[in-house]
C-alpha positions in Angstrom: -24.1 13.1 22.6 -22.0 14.8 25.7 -18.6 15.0 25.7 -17.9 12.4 27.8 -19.6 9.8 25.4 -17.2 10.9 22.9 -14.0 10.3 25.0 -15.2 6.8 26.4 -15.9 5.9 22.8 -12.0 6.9 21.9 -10.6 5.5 24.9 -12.3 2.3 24.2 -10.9 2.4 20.4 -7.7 2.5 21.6 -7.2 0.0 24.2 -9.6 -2.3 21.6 -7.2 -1.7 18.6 -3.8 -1.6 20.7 -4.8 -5.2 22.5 -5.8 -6.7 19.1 -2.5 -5.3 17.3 -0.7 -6.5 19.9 -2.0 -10.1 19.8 -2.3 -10.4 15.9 2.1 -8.8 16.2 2.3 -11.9 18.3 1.0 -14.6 15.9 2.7 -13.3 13.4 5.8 -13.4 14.7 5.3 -16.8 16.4 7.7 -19.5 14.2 6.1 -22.0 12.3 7.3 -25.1 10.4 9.8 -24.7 8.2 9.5 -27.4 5.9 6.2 -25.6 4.5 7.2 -21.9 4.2 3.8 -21.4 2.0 0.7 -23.1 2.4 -1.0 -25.0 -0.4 -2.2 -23.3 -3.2 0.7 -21.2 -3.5 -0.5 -18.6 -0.4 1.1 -16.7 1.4 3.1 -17.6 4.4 0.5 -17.4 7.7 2.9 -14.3 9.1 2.7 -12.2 5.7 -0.7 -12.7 6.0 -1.3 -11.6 9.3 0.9 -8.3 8.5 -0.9 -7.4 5.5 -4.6 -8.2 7.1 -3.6 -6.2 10.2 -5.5 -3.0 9.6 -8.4 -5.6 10.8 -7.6 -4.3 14.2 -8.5 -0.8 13.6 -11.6 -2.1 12.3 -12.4 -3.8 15.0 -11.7 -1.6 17.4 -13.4 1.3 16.2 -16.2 -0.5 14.9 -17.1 -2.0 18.6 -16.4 1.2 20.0 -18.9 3.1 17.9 -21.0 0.0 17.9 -21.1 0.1 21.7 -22.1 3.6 21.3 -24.7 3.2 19.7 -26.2 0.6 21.4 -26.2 2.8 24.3 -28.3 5.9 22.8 -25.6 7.8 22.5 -26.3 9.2 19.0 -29.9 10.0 20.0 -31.7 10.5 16.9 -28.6 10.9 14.5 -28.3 7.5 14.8 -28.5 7.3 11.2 -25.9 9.5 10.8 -24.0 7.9 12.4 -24.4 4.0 11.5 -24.6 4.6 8.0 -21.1 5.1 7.8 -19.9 2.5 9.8 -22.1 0.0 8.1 -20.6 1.4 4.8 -16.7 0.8 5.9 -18.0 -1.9 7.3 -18.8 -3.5 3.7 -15.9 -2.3 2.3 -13.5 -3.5 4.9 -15.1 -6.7 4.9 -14.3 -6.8 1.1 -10.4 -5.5 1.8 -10.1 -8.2 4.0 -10.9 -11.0 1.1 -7.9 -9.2 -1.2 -5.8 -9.3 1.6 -6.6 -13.3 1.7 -7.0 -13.7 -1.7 -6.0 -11.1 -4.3 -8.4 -10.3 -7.0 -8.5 -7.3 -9.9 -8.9 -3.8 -8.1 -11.8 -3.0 -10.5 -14.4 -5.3 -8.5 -14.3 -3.0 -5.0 -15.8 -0.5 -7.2 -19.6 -1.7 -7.6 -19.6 -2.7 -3.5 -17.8 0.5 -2.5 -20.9 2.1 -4.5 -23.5 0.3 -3.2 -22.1 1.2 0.3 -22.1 4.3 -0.3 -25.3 4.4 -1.3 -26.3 2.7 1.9 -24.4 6.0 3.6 -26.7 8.5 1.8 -29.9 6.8 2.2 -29.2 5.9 5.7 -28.3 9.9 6.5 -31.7 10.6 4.1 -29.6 13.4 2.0 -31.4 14.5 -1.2 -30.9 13.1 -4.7 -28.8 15.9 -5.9 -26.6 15.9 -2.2 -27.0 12.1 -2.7 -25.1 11.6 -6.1 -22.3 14.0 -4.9 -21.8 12.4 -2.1 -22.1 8.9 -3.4 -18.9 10.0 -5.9 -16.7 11.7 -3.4 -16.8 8.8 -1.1 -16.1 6.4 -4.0 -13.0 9.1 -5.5 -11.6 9.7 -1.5 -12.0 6.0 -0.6 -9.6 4.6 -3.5 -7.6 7.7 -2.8 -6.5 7.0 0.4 -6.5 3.4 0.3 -3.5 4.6 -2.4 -1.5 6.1 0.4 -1.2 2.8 1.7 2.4 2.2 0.1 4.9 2.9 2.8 5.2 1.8 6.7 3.1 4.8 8.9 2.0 7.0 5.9 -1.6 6.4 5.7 -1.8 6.0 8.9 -0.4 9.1 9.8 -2.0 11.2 7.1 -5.7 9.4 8.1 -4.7 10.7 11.8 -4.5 14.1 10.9 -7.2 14.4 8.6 -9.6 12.7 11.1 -8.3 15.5 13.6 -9.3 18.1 11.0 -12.6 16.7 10.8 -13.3 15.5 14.6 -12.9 19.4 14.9 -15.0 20.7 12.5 -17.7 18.0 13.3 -17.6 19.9 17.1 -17.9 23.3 15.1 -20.5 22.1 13.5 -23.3 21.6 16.1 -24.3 18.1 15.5 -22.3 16.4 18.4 -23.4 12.5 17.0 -21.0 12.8 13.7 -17.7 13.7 15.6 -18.2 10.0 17.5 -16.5 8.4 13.8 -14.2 10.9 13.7 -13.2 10.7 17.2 -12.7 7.0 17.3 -10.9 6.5 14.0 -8.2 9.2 15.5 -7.7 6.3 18.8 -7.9 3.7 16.6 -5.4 4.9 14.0 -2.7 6.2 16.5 -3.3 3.1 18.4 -1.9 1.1 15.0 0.4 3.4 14.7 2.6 1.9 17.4 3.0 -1.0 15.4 2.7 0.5 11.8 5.6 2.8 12.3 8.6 1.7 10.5 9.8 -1.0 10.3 6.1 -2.1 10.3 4.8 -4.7 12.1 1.5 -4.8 10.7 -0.2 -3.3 7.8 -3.2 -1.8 7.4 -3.6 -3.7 3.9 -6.4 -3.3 1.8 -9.1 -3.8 4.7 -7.9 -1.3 6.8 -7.3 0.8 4.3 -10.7 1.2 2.4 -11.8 1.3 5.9 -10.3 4.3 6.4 -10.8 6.2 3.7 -14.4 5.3 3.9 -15.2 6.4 7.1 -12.8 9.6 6.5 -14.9 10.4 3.5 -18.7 9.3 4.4 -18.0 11.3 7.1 -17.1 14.6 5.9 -20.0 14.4 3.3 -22.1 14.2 6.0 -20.3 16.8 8.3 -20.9 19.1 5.0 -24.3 18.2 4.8 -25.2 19.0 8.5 -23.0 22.3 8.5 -24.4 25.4 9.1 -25.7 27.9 6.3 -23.1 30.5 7.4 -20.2 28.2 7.0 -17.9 27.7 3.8 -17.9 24.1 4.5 -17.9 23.5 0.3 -15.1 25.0 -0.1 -13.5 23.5 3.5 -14.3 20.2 3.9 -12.8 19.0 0.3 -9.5 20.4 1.2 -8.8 17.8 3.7 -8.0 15.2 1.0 -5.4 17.7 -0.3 -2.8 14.9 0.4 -4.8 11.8 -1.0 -5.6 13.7 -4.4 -2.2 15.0 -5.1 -0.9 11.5 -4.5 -3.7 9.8 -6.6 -3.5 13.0 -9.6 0.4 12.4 -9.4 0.1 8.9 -10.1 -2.1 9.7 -12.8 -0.7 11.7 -14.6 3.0 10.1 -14.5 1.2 6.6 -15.5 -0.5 8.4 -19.0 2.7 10.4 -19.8 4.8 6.6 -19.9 1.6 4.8 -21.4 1.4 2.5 -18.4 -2.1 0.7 -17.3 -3.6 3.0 -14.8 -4.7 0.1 -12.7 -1.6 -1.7 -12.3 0.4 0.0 -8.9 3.9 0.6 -9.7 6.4 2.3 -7.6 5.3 5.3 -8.8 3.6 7.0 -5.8 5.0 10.0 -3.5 7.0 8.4 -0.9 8.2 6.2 -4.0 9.5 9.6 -5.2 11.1 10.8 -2.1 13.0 7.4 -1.4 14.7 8.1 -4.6 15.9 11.6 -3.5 17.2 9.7 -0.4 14.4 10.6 1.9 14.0 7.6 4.5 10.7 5.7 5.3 9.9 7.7 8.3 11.1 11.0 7.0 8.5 10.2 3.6 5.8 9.6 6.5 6.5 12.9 8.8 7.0 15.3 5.9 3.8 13.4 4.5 1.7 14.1 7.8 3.0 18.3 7.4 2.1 18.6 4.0 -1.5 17.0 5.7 -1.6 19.4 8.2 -1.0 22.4 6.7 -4.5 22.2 4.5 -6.1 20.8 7.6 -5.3 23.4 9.8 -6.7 26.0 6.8 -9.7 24.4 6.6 -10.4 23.9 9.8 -9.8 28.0 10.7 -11.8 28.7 7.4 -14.8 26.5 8.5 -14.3 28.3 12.2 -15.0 31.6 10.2 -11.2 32.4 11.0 -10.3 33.2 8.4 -11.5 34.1 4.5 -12.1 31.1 2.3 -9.6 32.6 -0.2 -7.1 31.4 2.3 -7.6 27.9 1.0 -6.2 28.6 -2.2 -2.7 28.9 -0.9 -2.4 25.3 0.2 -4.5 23.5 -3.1 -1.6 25.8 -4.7 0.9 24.9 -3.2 -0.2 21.1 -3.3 -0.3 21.4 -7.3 3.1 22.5 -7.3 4.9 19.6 -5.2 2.9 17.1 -7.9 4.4 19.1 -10.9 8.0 19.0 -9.0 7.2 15.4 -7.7 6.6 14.7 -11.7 10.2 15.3 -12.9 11.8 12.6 -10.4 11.9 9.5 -12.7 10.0 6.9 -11.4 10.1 4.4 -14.0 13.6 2.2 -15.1 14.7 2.9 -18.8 13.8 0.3 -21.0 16.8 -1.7 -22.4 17.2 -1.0 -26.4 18.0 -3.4 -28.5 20.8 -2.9 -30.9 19.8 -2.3 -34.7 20.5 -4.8 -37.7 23.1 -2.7 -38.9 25.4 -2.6 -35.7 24.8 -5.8 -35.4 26.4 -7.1 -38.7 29.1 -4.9 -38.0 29.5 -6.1 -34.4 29.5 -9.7 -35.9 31.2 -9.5 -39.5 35.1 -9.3 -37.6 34.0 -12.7 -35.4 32.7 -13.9 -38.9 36.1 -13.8 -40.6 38.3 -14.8 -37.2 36.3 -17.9 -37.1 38.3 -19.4 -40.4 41.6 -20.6 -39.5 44.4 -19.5 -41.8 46.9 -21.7 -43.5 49.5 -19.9 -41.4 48.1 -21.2 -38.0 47.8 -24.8 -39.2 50.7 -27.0 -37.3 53.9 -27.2 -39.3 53.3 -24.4 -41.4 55.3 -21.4 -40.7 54.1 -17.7 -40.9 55.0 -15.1 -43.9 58.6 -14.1 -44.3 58.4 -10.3 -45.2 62.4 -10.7 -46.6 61.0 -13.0 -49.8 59.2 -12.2 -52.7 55.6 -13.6 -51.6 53.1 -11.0 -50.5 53.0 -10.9 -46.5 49.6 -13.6 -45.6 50.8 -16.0 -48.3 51.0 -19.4 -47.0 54.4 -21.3 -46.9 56.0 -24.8 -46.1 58.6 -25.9 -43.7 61.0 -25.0 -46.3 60.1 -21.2 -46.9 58.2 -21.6 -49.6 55.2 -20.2 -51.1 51.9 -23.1 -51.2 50.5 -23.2 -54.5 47.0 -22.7 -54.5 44.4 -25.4 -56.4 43.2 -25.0 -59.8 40.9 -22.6 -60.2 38.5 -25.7 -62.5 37.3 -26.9 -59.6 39.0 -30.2 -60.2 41.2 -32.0 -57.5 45.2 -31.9 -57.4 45.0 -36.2 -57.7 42.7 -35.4 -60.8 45.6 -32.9 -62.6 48.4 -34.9 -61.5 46.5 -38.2 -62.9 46.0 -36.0 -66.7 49.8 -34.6 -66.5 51.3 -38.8 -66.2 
């Protein structure tokens, strides 16, 4: 595939994914009734929809672009390298796009993000050792950086530059036909990214998202596959998802260490964290995309033969680091405690005993007199003096006076 193929086949992702954002910004923003905010059967209102389900576009785009490509013998005969991947985000997009309709348990992607992968390695005819690795990666970097997809611009922007780091390696690589995925998803994505920035528009959502960490990770697999035996592309290639992992390890970890489900999302992620130090939305997304590109730009220069693979240690080092310091900013509330059994009888034992009205406060009756004999709290009359108590025999005062006539 010539360089020109290539740059049709982004130009065409972009003007694709920019015209359908554009339109799908426009619906969503177009007012509907207001006497039935939510449609029936408790969904959600046809805009939230339309903003959550808009990382559709990008599949659409890129997918017709590549598609197009394609269809044109552009790939030659790494066709299957090629179309085994999109076919594979394909699937799994398809399946976003019913949880962005419909929401259903997070567990289910798992068996069709398998099976697509699957497709991916037969498709690219790897063998059954490569196959299995591969089949796991894309499975583990999929979920990974459909994670990221938390904040307005950050997957986006991290899924920009790590399909920059691999577009170049791909050309490094000597197999033209697998930097057309890569090439395309980097139009696509910055096309979005017009109206993803914050405040977002549209979302990528769970369809745009799986999408993109599909293709991102199908196609470095096969990028490593097809690299050349002098290359340290095992060591390269995996660094690319430096950001992804730390952000899926940091959830992780923090989720065990408070005995929290590690299925259910919480604000608990990395730009989570950062909002809480009083780092803004775009701020989370730009410092976000640097952290990206500085094991990117490693990797890249390692798998040039730039520089020595022990170079990529510095960046996996330092990316360990920012999850341990991300770790000690609290990212869960403090549950309320309950007070014991014995604060609370002493708490209520004073209201107990101010709840019984006195003699003394009774109408007519007027308070100690401190100048008499009486003890102070004994109750008197009108007259000054003392009350005299009942019988202590339990019988009535009618009952003694009646005995004493």
């Amino acid at each position: 595939m010539n360089v020109l193929g290539i740059i049709a086949s982004g130009v065409a992702a972009l003007f694709i994914t920019v015209a359908l954002a554009k339109g799908a910004r426009r619906a969503a923003l177009r007012p509907h009734t207001p006497h039935a905010p939510d449609e029936p059967g408790g969904r959600a209102p046809r805009a939230a929809v339309l903003r959550r389900a808009g990382g559709a576009t990008v599949v659409l785009g890129v997918g017709t672009a590549v598609g197009g490509a394609l269809w044109l013998g552009a790939a030659d005969d790494s066709a299957g390298s090629v179309a085994g991947p999109l076919a594979g985000a394909g699937i799994v997009a398809a399946l976003g796009l019913v949880h962005d309709l419909k929401p259903f348990r997070a567990v289910l992607r798992l068996p069709v993000q398998t099976a697509a992968a699957v497709l991916v390695v037969c498709l690219a005819g790897l063998s059954p050792a490569a196959g299995v690795l591969a089949v796991l990666w894309i499975v583990l970097v999929t979920n990974a950086f459909a994670l990221l997809d938390h904040a307005d611009g950050l997957l986006t922007t991290v899924g920009l530059v790590t399909a920059a780091g691999l577009l170049a390696c791909a050309a490094l690589g000597g197999d033209p036909a697998l930097t057309l995925l890569p090439a395309t998803l980097v139009a696509g994505l910055a096309g979005f990214l017009l109206h993803n920035w914050h405040p977002a528009r549209l979302r990528l959502g769970a369809s745009g998202a799986q999408f993109t960490g599909f293709a991102l990770a199908a196609s470095g697999a096969l990028i490593q596959e097809a690299a050349p035996s002098g290359r340290a592309a095992w060591a390269a290639l995996p660094v690319l998802a430096t950001v992804a992992l730390a952000d899926t390890a940091l959830v992780l970890i923090s989720r065990r260490r408070a005995a929290r489900s590690l299925l259910r999302d919480t604000d608990d992620h990395i730009a989570h964290r950062l909002r809480r130090v009083r780092v803004t939305v775009p701020g989370a997304a730009v410092l976000l995309g640097l952290w990206a590109a500085v094991p990117v730009t490693t990797a890249t220069l390692v798998y040039a033969e730039l520089l020595h693979p022990a170079f990529l240690l510095l960046p996996s080092a330092g990316s360990v680091a920012a999850v341990f310091v991300l770790l000690r900013i609290p990212a869960y509330a403090q549950p309320r405690t309950a007070p014991s059994r014995t604060a609370a009888r002493r708490t209520a034992a004073p209201t107990t005993g101010a709840a019984i009205p006195s003699a003394a406060s009774a109408p007519g009756v007027a308070g100690p007199n401190p100048g008499k004999g009486a003890p102070s709290g004994t109750a008197r009359t009108a007259a000054g003096h003392p009350t005299v108590p009942p019988p202590p025999t339990g019988r009535s005062a009618a009952g003694v006076a009646a005995e004493r006539s």
